[in-house]
Every structure is written in structure tokens, then in C-alpha cells.
PQR file of N, CA, C, O and H, with PARSE charges and radii, in Angstrom:
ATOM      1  N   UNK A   1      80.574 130.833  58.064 -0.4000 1.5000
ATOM      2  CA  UNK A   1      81.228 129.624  58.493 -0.0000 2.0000
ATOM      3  C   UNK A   1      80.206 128.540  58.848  0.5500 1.7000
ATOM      4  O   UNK A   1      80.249 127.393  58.403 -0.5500 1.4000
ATOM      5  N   UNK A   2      79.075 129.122  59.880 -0.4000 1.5000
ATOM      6  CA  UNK A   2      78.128 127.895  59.960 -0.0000 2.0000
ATOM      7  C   UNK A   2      77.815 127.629  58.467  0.5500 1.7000
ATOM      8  O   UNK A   2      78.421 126.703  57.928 -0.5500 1.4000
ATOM      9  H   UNK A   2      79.039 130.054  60.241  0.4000 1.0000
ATOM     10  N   UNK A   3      77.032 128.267  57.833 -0.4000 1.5000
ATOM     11  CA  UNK A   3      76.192 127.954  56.610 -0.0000 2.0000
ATOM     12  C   UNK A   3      77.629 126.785  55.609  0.5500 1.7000
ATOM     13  O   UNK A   3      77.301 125.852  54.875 -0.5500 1.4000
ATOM     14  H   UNK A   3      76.540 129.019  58.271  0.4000 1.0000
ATOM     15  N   UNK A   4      78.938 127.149  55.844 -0.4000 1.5000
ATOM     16  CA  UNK A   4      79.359 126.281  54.978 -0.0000 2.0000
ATOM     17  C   UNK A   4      79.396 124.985  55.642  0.5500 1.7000
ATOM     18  O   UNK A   4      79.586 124.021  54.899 -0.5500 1.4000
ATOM     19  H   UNK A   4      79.205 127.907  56.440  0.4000 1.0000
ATOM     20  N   UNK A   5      79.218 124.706  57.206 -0.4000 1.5000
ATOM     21  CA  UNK A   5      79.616 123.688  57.695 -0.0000 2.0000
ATOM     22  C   UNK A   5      78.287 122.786  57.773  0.5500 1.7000
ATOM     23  O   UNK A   5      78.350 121.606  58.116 -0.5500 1.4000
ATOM     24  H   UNK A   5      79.063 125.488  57.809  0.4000 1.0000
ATOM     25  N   UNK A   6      77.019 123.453  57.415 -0.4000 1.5000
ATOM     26  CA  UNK A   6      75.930 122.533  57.264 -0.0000 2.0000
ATOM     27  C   UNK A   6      75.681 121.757  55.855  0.5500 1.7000
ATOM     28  O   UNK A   6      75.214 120.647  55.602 -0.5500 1.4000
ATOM     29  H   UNK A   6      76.968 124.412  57.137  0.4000 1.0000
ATOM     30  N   UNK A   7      76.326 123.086  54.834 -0.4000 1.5000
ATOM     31  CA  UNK A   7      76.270 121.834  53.839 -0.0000 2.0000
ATOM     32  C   UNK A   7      77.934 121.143  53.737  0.5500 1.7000
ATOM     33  O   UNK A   7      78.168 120.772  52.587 -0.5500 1.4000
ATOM     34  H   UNK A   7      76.706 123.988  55.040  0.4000 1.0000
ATOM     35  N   UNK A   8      78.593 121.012  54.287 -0.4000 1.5000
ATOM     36  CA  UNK A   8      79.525 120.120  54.167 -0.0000 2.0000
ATOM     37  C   UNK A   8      78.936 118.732  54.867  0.5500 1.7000
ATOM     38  O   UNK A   8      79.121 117.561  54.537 -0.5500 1.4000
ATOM     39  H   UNK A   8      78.402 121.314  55.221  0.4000 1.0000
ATOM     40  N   UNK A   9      78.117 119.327  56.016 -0.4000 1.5000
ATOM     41  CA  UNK A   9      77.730 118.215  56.805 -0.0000 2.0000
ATOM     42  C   UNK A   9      76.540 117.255  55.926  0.5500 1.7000
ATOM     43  O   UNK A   9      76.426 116.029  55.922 -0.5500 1.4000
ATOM     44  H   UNK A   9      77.967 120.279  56.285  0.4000 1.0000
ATOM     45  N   UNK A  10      75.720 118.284  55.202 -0.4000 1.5000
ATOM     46  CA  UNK A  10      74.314 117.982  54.115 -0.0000 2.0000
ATOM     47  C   UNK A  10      75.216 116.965  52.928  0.5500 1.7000
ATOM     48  O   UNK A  10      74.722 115.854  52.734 -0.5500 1.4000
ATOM     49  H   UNK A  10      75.812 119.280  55.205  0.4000 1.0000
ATOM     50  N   UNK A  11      76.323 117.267  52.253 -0.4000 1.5000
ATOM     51  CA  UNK A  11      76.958 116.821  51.613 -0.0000 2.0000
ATOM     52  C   UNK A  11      77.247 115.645  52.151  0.5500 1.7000
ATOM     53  O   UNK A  11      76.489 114.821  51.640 -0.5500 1.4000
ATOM     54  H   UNK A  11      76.724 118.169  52.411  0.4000 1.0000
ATOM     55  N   UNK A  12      77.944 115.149  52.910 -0.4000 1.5000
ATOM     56  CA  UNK A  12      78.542 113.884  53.508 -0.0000 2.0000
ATOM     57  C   UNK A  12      77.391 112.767  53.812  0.5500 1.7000
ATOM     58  O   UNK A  12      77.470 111.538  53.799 -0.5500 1.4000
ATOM     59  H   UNK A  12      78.560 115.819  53.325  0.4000 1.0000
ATOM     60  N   UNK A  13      76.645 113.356  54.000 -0.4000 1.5000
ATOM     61  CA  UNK A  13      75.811 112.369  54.480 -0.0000 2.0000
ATOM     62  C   UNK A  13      75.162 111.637  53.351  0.5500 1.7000
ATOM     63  O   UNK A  13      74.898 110.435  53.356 -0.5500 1.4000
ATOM     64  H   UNK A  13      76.581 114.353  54.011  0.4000 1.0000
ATOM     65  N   UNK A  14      74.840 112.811  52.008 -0.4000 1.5000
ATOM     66  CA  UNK A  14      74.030 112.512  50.490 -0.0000 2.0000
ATOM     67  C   UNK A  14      75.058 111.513  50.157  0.5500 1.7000
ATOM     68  O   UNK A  14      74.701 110.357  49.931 -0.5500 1.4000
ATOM     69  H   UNK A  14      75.055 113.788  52.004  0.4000 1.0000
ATOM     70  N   UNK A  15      76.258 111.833  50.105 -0.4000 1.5000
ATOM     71  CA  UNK A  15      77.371 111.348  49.277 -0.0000 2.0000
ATOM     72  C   UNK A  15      77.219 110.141  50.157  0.5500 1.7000
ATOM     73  O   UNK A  15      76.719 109.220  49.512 -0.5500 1.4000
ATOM     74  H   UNK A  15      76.549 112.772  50.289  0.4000 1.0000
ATOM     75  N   UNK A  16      77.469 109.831  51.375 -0.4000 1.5000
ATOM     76  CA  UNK A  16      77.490 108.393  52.221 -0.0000 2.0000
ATOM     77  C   UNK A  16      76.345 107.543  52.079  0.5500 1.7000
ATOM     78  O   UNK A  16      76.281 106.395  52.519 -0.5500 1.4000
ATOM     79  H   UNK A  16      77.875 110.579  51.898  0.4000 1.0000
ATOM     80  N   UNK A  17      75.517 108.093  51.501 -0.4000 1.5000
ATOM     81  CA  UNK A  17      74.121 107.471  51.098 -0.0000 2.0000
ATOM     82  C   UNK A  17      74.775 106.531  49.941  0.5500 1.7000
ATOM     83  O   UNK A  17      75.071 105.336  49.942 -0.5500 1.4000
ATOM     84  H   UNK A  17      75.569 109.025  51.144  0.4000 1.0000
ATOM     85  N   UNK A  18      74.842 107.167  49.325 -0.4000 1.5000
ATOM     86  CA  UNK A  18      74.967 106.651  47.475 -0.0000 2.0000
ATOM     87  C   UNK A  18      76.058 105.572  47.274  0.5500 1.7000
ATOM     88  O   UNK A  18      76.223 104.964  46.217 -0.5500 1.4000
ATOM     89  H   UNK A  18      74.602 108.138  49.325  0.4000 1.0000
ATOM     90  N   UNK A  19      76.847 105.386  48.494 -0.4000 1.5000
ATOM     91  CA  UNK A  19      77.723 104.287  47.828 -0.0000 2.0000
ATOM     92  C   UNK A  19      79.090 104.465  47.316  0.5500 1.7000
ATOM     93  O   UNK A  19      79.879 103.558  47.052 -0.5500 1.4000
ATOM     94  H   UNK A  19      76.713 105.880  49.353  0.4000 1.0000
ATOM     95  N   UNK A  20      79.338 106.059  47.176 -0.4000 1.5000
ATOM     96  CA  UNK A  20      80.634 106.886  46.525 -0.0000 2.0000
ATOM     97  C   UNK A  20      81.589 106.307  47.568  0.5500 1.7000
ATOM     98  O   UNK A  20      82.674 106.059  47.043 -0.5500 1.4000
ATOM     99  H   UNK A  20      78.697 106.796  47.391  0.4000 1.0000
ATOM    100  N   UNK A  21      81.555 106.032  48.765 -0.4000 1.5000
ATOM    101  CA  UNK A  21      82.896 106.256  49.863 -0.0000 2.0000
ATOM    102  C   UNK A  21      83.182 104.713  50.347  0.5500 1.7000
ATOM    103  O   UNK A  21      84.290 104.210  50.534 -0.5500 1.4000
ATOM    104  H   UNK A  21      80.673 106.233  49.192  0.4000 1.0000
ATOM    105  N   UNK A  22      81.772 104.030  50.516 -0.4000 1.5000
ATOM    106  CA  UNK A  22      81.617 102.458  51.599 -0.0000 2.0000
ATOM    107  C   UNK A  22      80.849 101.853  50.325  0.5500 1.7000
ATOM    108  O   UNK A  22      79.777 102.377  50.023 -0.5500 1.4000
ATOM    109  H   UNK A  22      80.872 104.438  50.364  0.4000 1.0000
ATOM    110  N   UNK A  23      81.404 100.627  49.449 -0.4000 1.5000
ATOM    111  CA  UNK A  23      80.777 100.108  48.561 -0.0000 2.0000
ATOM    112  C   UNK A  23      79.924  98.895  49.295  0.5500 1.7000
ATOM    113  O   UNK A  23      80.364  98.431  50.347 -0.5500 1.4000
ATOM    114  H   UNK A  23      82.275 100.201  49.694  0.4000 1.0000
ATOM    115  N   UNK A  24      79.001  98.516  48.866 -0.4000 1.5000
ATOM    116  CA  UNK A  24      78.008  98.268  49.537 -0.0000 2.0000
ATOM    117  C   UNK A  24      78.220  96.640  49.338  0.5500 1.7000
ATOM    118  O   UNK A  24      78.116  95.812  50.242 -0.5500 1.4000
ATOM    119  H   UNK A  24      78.643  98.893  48.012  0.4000 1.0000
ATOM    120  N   UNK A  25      78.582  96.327  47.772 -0.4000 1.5000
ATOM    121  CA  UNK A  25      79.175  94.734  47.377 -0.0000 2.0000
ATOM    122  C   UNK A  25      80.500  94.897  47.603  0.5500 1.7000
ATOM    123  O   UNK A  25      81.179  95.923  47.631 -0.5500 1.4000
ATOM    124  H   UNK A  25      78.666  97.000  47.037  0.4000 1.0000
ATOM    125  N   UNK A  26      80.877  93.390  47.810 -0.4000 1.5000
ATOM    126  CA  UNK A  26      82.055  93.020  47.431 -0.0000 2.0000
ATOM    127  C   UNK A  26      82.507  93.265  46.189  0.5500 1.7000
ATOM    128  O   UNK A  26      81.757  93.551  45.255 -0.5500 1.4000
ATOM    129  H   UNK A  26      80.325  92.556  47.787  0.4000 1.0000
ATOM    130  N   UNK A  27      83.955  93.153  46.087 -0.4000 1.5000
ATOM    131  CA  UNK A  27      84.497  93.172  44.821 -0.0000 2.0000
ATOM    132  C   UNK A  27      85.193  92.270  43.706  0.5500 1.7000
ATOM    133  O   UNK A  27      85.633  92.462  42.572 -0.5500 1.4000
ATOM    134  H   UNK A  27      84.564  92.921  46.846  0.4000 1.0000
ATOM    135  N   UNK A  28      85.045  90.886  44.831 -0.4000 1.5000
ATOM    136  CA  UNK A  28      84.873  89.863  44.031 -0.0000 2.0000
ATOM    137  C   UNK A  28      83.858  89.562  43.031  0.5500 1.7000
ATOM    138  O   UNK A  28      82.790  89.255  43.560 -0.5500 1.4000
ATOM    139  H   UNK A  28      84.688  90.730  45.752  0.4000 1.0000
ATOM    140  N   UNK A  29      83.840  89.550  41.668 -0.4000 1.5000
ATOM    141  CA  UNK A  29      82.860  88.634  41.418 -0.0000 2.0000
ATOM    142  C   UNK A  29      81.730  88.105  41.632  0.5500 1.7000
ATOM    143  O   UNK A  29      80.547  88.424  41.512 -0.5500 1.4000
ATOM    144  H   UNK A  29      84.708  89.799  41.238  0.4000 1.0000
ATOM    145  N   UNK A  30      82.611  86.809  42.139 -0.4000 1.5000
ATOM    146  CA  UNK A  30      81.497  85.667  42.531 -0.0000 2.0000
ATOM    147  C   UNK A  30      80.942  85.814  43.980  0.5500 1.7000
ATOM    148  O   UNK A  30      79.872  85.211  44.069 -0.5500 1.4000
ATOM    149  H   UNK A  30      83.572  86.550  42.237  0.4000 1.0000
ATOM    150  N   UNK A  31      81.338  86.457  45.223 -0.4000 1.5000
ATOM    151  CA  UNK A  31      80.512  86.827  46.041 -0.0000 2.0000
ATOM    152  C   UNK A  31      79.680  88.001  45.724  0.5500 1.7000
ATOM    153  O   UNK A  31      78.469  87.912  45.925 -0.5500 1.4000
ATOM    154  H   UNK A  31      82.207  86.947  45.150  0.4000 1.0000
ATOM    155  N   UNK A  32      80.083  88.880  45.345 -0.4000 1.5000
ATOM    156  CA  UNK A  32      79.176  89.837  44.323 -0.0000 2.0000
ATOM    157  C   UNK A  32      77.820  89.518  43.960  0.5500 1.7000
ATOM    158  O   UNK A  32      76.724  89.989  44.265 -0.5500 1.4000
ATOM    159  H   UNK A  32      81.067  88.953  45.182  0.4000 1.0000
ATOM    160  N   UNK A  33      78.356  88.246  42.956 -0.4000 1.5000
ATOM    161  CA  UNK A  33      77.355  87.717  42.805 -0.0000 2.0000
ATOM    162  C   UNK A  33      75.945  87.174  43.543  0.5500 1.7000
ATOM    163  O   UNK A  33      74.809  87.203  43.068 -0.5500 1.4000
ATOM    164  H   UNK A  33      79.246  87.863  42.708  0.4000 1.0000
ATOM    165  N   UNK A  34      76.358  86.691  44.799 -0.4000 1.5000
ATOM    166  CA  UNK A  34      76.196  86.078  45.412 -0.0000 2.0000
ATOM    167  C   UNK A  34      74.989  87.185  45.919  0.5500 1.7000
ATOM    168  O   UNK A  34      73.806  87.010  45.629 -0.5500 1.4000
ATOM    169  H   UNK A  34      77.280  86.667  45.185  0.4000 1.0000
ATOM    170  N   UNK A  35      75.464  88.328  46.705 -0.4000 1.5000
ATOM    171  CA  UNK A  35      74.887  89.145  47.031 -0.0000 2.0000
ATOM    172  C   UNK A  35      73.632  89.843  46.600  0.5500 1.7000
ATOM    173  O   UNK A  35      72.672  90.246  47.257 -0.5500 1.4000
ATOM    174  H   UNK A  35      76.425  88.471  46.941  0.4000 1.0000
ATOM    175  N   UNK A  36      73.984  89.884  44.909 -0.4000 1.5000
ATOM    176  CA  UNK A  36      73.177  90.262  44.389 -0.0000 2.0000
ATOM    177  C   UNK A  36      71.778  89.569  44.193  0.5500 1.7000
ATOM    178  O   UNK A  36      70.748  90.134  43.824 -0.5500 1.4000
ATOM    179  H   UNK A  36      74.763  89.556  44.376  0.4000 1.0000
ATOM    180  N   UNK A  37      71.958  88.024  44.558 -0.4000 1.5000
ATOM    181  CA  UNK A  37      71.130  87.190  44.443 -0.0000 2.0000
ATOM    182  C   UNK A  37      70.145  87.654  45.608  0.5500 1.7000
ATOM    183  O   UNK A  37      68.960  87.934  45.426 -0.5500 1.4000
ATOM    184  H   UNK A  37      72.794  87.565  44.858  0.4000 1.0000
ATOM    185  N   UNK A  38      70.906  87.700  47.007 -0.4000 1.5000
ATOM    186  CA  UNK A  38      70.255  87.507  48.144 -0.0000 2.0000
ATOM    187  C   UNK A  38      69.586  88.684  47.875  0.5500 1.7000
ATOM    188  O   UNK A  38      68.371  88.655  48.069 -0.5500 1.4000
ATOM    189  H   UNK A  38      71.869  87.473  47.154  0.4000 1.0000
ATOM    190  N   UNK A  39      70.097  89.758  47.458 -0.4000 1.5000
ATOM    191  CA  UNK A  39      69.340  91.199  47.337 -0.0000 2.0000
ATOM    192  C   UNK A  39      67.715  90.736  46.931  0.5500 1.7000
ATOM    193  O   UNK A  39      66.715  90.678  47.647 -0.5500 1.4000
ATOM    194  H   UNK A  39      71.084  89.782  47.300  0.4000 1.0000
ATOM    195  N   UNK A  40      67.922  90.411  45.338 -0.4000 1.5000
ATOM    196  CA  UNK A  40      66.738  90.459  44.553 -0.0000 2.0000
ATOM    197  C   UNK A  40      66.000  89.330  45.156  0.5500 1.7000
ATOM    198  O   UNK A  40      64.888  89.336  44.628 -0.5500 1.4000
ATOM    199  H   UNK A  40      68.734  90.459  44.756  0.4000 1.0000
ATOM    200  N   UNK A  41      66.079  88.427  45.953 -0.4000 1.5000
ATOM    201  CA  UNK A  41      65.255  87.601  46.485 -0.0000 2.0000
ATOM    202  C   UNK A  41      64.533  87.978  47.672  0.5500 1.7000
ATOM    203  O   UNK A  41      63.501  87.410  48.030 -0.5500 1.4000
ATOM    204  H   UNK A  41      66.982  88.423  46.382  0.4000 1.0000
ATOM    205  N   UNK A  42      65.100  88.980  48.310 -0.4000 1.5000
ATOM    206  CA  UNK A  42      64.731  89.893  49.392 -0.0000 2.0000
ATOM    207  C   UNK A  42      63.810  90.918  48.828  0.5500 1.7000
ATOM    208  O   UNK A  42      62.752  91.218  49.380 -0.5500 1.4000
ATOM    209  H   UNK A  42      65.938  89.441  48.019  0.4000 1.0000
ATOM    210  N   UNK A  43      64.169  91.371  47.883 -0.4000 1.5000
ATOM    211  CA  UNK A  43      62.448  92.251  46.898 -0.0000 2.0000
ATOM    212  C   UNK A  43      61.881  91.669  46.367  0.5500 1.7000
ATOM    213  O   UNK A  43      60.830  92.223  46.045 -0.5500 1.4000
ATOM    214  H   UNK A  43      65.029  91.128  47.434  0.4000 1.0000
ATOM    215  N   UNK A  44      62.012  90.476  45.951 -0.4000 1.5000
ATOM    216  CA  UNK A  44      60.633  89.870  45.565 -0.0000 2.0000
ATOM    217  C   UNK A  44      59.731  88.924  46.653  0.5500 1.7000
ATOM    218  O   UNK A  44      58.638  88.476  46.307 -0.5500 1.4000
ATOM    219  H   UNK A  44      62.865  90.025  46.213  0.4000 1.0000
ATOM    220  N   UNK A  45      60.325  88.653  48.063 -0.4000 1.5000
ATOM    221  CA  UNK A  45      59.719  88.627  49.091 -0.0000 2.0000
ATOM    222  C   UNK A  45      58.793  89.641  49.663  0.5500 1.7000
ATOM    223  O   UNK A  45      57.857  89.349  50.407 -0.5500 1.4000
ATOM    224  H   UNK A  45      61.214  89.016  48.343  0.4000 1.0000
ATOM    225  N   UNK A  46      59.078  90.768  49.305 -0.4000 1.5000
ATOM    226  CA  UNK A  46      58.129  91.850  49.263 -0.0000 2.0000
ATOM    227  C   UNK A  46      57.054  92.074  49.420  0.5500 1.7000
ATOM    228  O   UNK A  46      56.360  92.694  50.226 -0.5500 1.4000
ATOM    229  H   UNK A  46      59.838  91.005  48.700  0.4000 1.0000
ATOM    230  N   UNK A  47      56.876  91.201  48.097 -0.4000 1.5000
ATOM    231  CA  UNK A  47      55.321  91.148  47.367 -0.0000 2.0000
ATOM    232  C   UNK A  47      54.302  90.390  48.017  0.5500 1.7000
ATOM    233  O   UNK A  47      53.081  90.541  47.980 -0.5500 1.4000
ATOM    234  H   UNK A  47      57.439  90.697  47.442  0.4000 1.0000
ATOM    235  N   UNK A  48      55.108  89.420  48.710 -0.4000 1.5000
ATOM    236  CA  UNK A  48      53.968  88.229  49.587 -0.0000 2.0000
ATOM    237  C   UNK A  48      54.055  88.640  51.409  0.5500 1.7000
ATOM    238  O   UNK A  48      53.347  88.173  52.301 -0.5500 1.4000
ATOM    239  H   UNK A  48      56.100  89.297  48.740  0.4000 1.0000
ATOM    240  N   UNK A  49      55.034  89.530  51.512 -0.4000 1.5000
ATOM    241  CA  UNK A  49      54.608  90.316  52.693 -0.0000 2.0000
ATOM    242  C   UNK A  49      53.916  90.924  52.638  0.5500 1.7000
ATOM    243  O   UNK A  49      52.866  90.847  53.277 -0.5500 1.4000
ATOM    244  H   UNK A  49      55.609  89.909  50.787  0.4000 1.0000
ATOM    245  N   UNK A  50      54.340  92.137  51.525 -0.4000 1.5000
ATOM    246  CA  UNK A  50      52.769  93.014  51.875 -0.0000 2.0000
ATOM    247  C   UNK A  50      51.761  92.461  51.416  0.5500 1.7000
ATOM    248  O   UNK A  50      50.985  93.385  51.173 -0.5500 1.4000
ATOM    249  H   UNK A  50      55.193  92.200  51.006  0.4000 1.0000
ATOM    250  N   UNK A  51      51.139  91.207  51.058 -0.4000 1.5000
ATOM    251  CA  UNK A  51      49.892  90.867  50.871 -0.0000 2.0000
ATOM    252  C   UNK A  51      50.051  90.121  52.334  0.5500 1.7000
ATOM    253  O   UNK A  51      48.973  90.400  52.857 -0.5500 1.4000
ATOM    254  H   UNK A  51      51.769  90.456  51.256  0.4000 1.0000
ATOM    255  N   UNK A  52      50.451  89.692  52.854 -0.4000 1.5000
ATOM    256  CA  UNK A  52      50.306  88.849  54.098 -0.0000 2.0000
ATOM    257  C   UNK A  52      49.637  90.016  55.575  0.5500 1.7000
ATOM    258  O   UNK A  52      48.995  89.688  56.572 -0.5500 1.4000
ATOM    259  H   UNK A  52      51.327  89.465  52.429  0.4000 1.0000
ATOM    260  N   UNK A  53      50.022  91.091  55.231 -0.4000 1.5000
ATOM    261  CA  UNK A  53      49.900  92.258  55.932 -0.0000 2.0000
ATOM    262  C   UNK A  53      48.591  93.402  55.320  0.5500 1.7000
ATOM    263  O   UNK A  53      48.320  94.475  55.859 -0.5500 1.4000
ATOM    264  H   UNK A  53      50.544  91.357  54.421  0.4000 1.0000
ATOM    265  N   UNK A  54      48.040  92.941  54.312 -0.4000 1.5000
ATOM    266  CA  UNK A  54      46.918  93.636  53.667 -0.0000 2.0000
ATOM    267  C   UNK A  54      45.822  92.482  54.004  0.5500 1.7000
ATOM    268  O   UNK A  54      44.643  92.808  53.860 -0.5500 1.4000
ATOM    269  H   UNK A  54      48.260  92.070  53.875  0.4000 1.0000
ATOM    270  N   UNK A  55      46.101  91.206  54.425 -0.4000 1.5000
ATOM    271  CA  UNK A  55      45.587  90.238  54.506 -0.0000 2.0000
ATOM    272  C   UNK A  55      45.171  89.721  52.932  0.5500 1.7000
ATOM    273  O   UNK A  55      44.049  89.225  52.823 -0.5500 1.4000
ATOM    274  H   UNK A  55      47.058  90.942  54.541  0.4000 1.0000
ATOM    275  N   UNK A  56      45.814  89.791  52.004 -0.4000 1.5000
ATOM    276  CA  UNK A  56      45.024  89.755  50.237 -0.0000 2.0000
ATOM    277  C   UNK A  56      45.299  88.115  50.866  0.5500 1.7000
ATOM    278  O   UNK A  56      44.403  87.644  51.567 -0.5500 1.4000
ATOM    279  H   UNK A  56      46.725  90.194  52.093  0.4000 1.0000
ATOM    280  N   UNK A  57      46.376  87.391  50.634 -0.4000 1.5000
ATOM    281  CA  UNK A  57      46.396  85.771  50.604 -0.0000 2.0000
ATOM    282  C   UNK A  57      45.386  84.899  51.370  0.5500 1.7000
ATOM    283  O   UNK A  57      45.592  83.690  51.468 -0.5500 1.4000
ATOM    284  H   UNK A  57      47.104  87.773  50.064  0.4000 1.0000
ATOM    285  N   UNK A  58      44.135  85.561  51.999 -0.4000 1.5000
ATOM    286  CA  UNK A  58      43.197  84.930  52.420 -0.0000 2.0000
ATOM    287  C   UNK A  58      41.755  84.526  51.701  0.5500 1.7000
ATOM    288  O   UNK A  58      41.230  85.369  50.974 -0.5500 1.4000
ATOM    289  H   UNK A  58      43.967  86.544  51.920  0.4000 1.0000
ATOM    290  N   UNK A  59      41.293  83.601  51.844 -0.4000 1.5000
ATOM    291  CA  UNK A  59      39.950  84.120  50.620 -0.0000 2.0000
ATOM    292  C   UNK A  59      38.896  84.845  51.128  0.5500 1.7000
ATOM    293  O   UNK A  59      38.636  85.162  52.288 -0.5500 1.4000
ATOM    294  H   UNK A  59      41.720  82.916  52.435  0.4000 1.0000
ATOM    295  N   UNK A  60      38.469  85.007  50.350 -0.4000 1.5000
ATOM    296  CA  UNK A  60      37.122  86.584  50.673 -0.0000 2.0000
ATOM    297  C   UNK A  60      36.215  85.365  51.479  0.5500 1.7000
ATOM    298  O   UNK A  60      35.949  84.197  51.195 -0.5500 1.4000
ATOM    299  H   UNK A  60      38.679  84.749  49.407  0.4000 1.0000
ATOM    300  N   UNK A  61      35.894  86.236  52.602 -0.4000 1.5000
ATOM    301  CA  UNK A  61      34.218  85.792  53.627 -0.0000 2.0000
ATOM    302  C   UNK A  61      33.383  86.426  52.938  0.5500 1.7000
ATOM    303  O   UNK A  61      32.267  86.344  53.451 -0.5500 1.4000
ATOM    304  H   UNK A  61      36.110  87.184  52.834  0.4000 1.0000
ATOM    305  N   UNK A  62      33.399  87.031  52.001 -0.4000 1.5000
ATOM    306  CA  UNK A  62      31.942  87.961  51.561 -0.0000 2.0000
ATOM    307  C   UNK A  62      31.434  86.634  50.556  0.5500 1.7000
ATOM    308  O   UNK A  62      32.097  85.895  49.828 -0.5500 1.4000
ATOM    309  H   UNK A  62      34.305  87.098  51.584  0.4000 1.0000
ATOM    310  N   UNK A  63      29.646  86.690  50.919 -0.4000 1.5000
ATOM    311  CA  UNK A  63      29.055  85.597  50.383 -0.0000 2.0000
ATOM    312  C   UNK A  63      28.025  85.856  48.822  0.5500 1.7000
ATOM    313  O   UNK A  63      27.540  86.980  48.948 -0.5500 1.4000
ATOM    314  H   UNK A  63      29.108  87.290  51.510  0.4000 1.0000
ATOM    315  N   UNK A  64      27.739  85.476  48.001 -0.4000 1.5000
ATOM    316  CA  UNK A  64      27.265  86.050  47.129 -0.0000 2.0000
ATOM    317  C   UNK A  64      25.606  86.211  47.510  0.5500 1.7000
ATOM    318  O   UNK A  64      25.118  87.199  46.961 -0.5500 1.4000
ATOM    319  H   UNK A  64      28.133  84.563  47.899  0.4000 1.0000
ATOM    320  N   UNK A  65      24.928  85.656  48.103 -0.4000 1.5000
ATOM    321  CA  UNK A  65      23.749  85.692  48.533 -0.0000 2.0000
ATOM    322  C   UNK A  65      23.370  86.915  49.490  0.5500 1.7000
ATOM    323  O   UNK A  65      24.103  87.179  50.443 -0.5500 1.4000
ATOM    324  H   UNK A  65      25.325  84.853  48.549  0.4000 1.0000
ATOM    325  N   UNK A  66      22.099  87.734  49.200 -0.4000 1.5000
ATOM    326  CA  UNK A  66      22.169  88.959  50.077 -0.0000 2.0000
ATOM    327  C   UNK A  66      21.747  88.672  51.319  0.5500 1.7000
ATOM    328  O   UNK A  66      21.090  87.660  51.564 -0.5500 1.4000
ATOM    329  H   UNK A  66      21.503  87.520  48.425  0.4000 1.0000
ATOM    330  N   UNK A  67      22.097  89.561  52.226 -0.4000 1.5000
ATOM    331  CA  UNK A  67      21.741  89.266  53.697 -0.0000 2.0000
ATOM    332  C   UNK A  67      20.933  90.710  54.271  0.5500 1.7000
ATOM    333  O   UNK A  67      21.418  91.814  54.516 -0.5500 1.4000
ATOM    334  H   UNK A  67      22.630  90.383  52.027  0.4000 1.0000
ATOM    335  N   UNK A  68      19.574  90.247  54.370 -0.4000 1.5000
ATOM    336  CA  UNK A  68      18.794  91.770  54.582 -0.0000 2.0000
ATOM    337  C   UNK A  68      18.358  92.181  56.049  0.5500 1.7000
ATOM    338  O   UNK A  68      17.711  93.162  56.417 -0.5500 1.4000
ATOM    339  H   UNK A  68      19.180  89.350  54.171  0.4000 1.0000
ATOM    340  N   UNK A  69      19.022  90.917  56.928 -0.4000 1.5000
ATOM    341  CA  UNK A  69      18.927  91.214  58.722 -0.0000 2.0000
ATOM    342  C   UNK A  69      18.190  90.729  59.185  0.5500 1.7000
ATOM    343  O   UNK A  69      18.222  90.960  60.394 -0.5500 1.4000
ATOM    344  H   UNK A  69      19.547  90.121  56.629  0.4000 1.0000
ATOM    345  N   UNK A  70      17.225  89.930  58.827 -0.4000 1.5000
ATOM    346  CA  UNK A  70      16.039  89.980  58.949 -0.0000 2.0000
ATOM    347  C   UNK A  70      16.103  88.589  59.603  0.5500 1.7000
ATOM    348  O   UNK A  70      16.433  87.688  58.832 -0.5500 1.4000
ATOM    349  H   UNK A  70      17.199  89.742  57.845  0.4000 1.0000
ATOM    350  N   UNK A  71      15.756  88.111  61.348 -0.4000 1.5000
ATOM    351  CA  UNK A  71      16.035  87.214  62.273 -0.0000 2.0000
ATOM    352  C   UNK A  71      15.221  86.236  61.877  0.5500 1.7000
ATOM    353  O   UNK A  71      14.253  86.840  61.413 -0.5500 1.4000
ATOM    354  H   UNK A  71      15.488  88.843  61.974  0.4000 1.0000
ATOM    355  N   UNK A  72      15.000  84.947  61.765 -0.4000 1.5000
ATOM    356  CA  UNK A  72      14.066  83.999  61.383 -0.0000 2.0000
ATOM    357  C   UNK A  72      13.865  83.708  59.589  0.5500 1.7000
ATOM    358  O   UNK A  72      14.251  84.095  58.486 -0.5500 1.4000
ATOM    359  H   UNK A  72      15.786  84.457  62.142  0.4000 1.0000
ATOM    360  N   UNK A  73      13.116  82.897  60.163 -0.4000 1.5000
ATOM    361  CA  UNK A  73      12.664  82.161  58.265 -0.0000 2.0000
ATOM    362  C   UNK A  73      12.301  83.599  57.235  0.5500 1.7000
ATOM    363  O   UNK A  73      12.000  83.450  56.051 -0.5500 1.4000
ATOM    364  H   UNK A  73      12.803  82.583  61.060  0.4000 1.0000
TER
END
């Protein structure tokens, strides 16, 4: 009885994942639409977060000239 009630419980939750029970768009159309927009504009924001957070959108401080430590002229 337990073992069936964990995967009933394992089940519900996979299945509530995926969208089968609570649809995630509307079913209009054109708000549909709508949604779908905001979606894909929200992943391609992505891309300039995680560079904002890797710091990439900054320019490099590294200088091409070598620097050997060495204090004075």
C-alpha cells in the first residue's frame, strides 16, 4: 500500500509538471499569443544576464604590454 501511494504521489507531481492537468497558456489565440511573446523575450534576456553576471559586457583591463614588477624606471 505504501509503495503504491508513493508512486501515485511520484506520478502527480511528473504529470503536474508537464502541463497535462493546469495549461500553462491561455486558450485564446491572441492572448496566447501574447504570452508566447513575453515568454521568448524572457529567454533571450538570458543571454545578457548571464554575461552581466560573468561580468563578459565589460572590456578587458588586461594590457598588452608586459609588466615584470619591477618598481622604478
Amino acid at each position: 500500500m505504501r509503495r503504491w501511494l508513493c508512486w501515485l504521489i511520484l506520478a502527480g507531481s511528473v504529470l503536474g509538471q508537464t502541463g497535462c492537468f493546469i495549461q500553462r497558456h491561455n486558450s485564446n489565440p491572441n492572448i496566447r499569443v501574447q504570452e508566447l511573446l513575453v515568454d521568448s523575450e524572457n529567454l533571450r534576456q538570458i543571454q545578457f544576464e548571464w554575461q552581466r553576471f560573468w561580468l563578459l559586457d565589460h572590456p578587458s583591463t588586461l594590457t598588452w604590454d608586459r609588466v615584470t614588477g619591477v618598481v622604478g624606471p
